[in-house]
PLY file of the C-alpha trace (Angstrom):
ply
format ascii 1.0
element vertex 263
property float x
property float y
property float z
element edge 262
property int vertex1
property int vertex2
end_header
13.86 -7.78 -92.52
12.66 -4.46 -94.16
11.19 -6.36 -96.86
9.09 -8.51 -94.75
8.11 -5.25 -92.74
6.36 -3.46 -95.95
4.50 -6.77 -97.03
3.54 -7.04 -93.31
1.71 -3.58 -93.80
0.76 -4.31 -97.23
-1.32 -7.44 -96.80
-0.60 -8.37 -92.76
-4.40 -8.63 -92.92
-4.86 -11.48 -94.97
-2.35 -13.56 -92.50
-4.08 -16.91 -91.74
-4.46 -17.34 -88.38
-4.10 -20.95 -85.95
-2.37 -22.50 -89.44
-0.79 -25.34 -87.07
-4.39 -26.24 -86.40
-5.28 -26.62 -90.07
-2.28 -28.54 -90.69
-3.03 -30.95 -87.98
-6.38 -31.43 -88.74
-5.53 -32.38 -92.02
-2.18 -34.45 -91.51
-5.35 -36.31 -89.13
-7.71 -36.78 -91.90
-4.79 -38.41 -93.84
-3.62 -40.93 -91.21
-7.39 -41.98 -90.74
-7.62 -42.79 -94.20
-4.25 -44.32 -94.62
-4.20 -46.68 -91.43
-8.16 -47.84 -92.55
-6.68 -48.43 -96.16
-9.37 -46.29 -97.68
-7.00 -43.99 -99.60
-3.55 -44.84 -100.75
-0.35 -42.66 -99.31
1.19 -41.77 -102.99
-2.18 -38.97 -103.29
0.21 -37.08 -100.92
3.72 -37.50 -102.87
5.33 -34.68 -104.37
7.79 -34.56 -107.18
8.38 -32.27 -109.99
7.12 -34.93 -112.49
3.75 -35.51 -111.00
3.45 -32.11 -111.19
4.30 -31.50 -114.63
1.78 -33.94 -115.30
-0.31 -31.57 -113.95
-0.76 -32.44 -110.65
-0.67 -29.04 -108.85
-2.69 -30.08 -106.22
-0.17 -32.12 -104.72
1.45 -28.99 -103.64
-1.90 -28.61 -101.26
-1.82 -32.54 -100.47
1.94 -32.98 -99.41
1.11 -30.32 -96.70
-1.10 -33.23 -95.19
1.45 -36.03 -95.40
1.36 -37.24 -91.62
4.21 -39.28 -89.95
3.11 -42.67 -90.68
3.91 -44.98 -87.91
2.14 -45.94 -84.36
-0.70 -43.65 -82.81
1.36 -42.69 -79.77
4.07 -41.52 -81.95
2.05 -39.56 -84.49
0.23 -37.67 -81.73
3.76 -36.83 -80.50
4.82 -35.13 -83.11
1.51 -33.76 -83.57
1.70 -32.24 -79.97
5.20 -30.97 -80.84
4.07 -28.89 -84.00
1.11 -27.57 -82.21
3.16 -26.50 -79.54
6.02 -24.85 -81.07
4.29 -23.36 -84.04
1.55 -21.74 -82.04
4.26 -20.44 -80.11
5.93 -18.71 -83.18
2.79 -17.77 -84.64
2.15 -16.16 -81.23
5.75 -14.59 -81.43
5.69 -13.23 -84.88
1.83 -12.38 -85.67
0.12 -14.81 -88.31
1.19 -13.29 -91.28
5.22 -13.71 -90.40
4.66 -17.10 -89.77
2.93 -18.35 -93.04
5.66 -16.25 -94.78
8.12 -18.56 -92.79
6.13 -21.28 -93.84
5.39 -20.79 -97.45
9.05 -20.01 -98.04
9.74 -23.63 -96.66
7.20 -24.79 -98.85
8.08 -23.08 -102.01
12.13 -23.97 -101.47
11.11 -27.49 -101.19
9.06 -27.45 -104.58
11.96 -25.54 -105.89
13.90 -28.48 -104.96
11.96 -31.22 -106.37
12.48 -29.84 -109.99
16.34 -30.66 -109.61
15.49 -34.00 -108.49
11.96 -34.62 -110.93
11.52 -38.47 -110.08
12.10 -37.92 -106.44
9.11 -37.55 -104.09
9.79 -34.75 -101.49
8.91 -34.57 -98.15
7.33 -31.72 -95.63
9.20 -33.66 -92.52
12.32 -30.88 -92.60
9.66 -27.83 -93.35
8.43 -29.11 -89.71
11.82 -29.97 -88.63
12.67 -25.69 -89.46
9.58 -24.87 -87.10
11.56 -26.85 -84.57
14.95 -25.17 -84.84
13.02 -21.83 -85.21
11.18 -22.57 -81.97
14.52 -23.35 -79.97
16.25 -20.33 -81.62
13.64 -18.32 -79.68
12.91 -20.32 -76.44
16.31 -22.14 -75.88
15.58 -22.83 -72.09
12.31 -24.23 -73.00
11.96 -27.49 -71.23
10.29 -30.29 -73.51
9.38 -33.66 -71.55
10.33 -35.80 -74.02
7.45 -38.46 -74.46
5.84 -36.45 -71.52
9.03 -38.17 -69.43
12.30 -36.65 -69.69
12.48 -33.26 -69.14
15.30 -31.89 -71.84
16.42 -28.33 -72.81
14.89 -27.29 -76.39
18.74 -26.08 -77.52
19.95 -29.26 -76.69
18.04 -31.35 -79.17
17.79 -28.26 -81.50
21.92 -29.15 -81.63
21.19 -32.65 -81.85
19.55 -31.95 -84.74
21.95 -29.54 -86.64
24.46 -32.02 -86.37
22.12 -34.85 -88.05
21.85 -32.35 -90.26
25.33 -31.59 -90.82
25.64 -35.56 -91.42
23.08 -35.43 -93.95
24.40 -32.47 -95.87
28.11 -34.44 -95.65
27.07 -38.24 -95.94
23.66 -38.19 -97.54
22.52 -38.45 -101.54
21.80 -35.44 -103.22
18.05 -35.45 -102.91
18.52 -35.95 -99.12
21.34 -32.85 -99.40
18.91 -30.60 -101.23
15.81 -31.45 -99.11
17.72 -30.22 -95.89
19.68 -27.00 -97.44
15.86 -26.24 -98.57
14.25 -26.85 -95.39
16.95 -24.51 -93.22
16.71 -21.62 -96.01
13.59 -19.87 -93.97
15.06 -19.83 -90.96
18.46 -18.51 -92.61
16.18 -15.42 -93.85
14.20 -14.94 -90.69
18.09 -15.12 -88.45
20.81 -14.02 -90.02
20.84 -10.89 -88.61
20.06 -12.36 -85.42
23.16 -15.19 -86.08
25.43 -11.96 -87.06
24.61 -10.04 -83.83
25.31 -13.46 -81.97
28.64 -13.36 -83.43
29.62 -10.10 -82.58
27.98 -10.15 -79.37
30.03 -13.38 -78.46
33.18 -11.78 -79.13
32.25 -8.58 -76.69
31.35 -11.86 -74.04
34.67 -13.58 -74.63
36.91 -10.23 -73.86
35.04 -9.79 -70.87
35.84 -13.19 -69.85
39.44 -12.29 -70.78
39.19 -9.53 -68.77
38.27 -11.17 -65.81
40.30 -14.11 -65.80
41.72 -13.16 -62.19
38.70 -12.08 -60.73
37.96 -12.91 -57.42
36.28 -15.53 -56.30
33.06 -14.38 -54.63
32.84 -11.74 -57.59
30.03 -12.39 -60.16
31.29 -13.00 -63.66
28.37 -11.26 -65.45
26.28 -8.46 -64.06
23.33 -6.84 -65.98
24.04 -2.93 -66.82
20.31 -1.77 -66.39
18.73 -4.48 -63.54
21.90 -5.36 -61.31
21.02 -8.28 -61.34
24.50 -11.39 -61.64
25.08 -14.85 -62.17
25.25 -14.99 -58.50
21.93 -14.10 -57.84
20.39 -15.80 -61.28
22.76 -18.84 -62.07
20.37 -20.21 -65.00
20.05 -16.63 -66.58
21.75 -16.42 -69.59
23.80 -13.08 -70.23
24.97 -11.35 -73.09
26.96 -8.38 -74.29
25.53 -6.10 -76.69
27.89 -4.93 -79.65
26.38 -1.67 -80.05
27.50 -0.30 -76.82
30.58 1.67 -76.32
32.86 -0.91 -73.85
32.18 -4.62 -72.34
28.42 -3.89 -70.92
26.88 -6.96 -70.04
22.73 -7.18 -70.30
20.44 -10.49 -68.91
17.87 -11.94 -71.25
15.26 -9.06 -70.07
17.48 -5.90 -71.43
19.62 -7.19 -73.84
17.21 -6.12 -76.50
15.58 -3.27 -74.11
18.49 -0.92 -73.13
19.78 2.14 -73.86
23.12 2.05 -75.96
26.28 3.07 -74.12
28.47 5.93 -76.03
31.38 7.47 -75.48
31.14 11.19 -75.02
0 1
1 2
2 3
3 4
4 5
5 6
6 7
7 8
8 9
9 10
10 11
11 12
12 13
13 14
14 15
15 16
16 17
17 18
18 19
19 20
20 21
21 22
22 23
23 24
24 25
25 26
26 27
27 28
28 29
29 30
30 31
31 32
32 33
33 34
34 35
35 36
36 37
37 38
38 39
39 40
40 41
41 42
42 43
43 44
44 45
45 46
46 47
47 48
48 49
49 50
50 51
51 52
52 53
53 54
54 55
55 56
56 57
57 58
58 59
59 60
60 61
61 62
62 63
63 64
64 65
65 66
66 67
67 68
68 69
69 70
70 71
71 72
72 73
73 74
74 75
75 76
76 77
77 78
78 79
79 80
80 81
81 82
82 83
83 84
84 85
85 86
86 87
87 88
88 89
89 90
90 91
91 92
92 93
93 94
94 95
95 96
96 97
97 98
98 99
99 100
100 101
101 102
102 103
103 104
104 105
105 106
106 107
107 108
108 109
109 110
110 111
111 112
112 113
113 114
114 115
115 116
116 117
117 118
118 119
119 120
120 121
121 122
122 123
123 124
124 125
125 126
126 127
127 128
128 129
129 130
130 131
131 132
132 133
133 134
134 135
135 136
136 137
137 138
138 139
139 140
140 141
141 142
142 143
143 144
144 145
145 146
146 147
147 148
148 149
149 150
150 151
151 152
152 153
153 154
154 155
155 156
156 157
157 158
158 159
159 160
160 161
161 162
162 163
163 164
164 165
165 166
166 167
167 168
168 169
169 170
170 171
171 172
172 173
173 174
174 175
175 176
176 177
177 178
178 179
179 180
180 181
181 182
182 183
183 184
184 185
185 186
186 187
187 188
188 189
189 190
190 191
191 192
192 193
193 194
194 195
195 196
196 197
197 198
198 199
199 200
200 201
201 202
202 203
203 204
204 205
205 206
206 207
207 208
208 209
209 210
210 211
211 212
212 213
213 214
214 215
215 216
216 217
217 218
218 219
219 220
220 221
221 222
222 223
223 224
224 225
225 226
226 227
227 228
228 229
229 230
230 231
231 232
232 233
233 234
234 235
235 236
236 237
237 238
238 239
239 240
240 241
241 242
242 243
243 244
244 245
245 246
246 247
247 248
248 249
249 250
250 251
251 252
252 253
253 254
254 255
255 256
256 257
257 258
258 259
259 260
260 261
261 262
């Protein structure tokens, strides 16, 4: 994203770091209050008619909206958040990631003026750090309710299709809510989806291609390590597009090679 490069350089400084933190702290705040009845949940509703009312702060306050149900839950998903958007924050520098979170944010405003009377939510801005997260760490293992240990890309698929269902079967408020909430990560991965594409194409003609391999041969082998899935069973290989011919890279040098031409 050249764009995002030059406002990186532009005003990278004023990135605001540990934002997960702040979030946190304040979704906390707001369940305190909530759960001892001292403050009513609605001061954290957003629609387009509260805020042509002149409620602009509720753009601040629906930031804060916790997940309402029991403690063990809420710290849950609290731990989850902390977890994977630190991790992205630590992947992408602060500044990147409040751009990927104020674009969440301002699509999800965006959507509540074509639905005024509807409250929206920030549950699928946080659901986008999740599929973000397992976009980039796909063999993360998450104990699920610090019990079952599950692969990050396996609920990160769970999730697209429950998305897919909502986008299909839901109302339209539910519809735009989720087709807001996955428009960051659209802009931070399309090029990253497109190079999957073409890079999965250059996998499945070398699978073609060794169809009647033998046995004891490895299927993939890495161009600049050696290394095979023989020797590494759970690494995941791919083949880059750029190269001249069906080279094959691990996780490690797909992204750190030098290209193959043909003289």
């Amino acid at each position: 994203m050249k764009l995002l490069d030059r406002l990186e350089k532009l005003l990278g400084r004023f990135g605001l770091p540990n934002v997960t933190v702040y979030l946190i702290a304040g979704q906390t705040v707001f369940y305190v209050l909530f759960m001892t009845g001292k403050l009513d949940r609605s001061v954290t509703w957003l629609s387009a008619d509260l805020l042509l009312e002149g409620q602009w702060w509720r753009i601040a306050t629906f930031l804060f909206d916790p997940p309402l149900s029991n403690p063990i839950f809420a710290f849950f998903a609290w731990y989850i958040f902390y977890l994977m958007g630190s991790a992205l924050e630590g992947y992408w520098g602060a500044f990147r990631y409040n751009v990927f979170l104020l674009i969440g944010v301002l699509l999800t405003v965006a959507v509540s003026f074509l639905i005024p009377a509807f409250p929206v939510t920030n549950a699928f801005i946080g659901g986008s750090v999740f599929l973000a997260f397992a976009f980039l760490y796909p063999d993360f293992v998450l104990q699920l309710f610090f019990i079952l240990p599950v692969r990050i890309k396996w609920l990160a698929l769970l999730t697209w299709l429950y998305y897919g269902y909502l986008v299909l079967f839901g109302g339209w408020p539910t519809r735009l809510m989720v087709l807001a909430s996955v428009g960051n990560f659209l802009l931070f991965f399309a090029g990253d989806l497109v190079w999957m594409i073409k890079s999965g194409r250059r996998q499945m003609a070398r699978q073609a291609q060794q169809f009647a391999r033998r046995d004891d041969e490895p299927f993939h082998r890495c161009t600049v390590c050696g290394i095979t899935d023989r020797s590494h069973p759970r690494m995941d290989f791919r083949y880059c597009p750029e190269c001249d011919g069906q080279y094959g890279y691990c996780q490690d040098h797909i992204r750190n090679h030098e290209h193959v031409k043909k003289k």
